[in-house]
VOVEX-277835 format. One record per residue (C-alpha): x, y, z. Coordinates in pm, whole numbers, plus 50000, padded with zeros to 5 digits. Example, Ala and Ser with C-alpha at 12.3 -4.5 7.8 and 13.67 -1.06 7.14 Angstrom:
BEGIN
512304955050780513674989450714
This chain:
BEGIN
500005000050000501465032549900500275067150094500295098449970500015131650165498945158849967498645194450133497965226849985501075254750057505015243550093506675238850422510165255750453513165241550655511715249551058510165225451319507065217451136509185199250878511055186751085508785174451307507225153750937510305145850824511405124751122508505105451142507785101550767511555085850748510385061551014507155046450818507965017750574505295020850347505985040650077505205079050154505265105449897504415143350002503055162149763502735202549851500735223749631500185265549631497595282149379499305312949275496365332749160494465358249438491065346049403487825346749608487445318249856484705300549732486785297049398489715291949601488545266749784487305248549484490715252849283492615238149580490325209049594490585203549197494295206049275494625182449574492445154149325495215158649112498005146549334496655118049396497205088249263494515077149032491625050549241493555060849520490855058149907490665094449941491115108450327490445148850388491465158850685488495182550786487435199151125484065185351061485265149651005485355114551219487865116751538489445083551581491475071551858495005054051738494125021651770490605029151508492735048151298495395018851279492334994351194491275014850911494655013150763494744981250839491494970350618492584985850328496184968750360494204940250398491594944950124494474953449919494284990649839496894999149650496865035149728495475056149997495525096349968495475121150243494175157750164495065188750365493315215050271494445251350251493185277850512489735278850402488995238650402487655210650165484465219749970481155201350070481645186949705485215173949793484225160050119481405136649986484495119249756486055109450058486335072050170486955088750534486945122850627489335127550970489455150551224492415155151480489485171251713487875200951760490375225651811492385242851504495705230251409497915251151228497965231150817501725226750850501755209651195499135187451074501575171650842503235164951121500805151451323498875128951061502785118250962502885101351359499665087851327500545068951044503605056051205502025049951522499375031351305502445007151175503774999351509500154994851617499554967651321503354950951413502204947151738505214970551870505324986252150505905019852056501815023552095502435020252492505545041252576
């Protein structure tokens, strides 16, 4: 199964990156980022719907689609590691995670989703959800090796 992460504005050197960097170099399936900026000034309804045309096109074609929304499901570790889990097992070949830009995912955008995730109620800045979805991912692995890393 091959993830891709694809987030709307680029992340310069700092502790956000950082922060995604160490744990995407930790996670064995293969992990692509893919960091996208629209360039033109434009309203945010039309922004919002040229970001979402743009995140569709990073990923991989068929890939399960996952936004990462306020409004979405909040799973615990252990639920998100199952859902990862049945698609490695059903053998989905690729799974995409979409960060939105400042504004969010359109309703229309949201409704292609296979799961649409929150990280909870509060607001988390986009870049240090990277991050955080980046652990989650690995924590997921260690969860479905049965490692311990889960428990420390």
């Amino acid at each position: 199964m091959k993830i891709t992460i694809a987030a709307i504005g680029r992340a310069t050197r700092g502790p956000e990156r950082d922060l995604y960097e160490h744990y995407a170099g930790r996670i064995r399936w293969p992990l692509t980022l893919r960091e996208i900026e629209e360039k033109r000034k434009l309203p945010a309804p039309q922004l919002m719907q040229r970001e979402g045309e743009l995140l569709l096109e990073a990923a991989p074609a068929g890939a399960t689609l996952v936004m990462l929304d306020r409004r979405g499901k909040v799973l615990d570790s252990e639920g998100f590691a199952a859902r990862l889990g049945g698609w490695r097992d059903s053998s989905v070949s690729d799974v995409a995670f979409l960060i939105g830009g400042a504004d969010g995912h359109t309703d229309s955008l949201l409704k292609k989703a296979s799961l649409v995730l929150s990280f909870g109620a509060m607001t988390w800045p986009h870049l240090l959800a990277r991050g955080m979805l980046a652990e989650q991912i690995y924590r997921a692995q260690q969860l479905l090796a049965g490692h311990p890393y889960h428990r420390a």
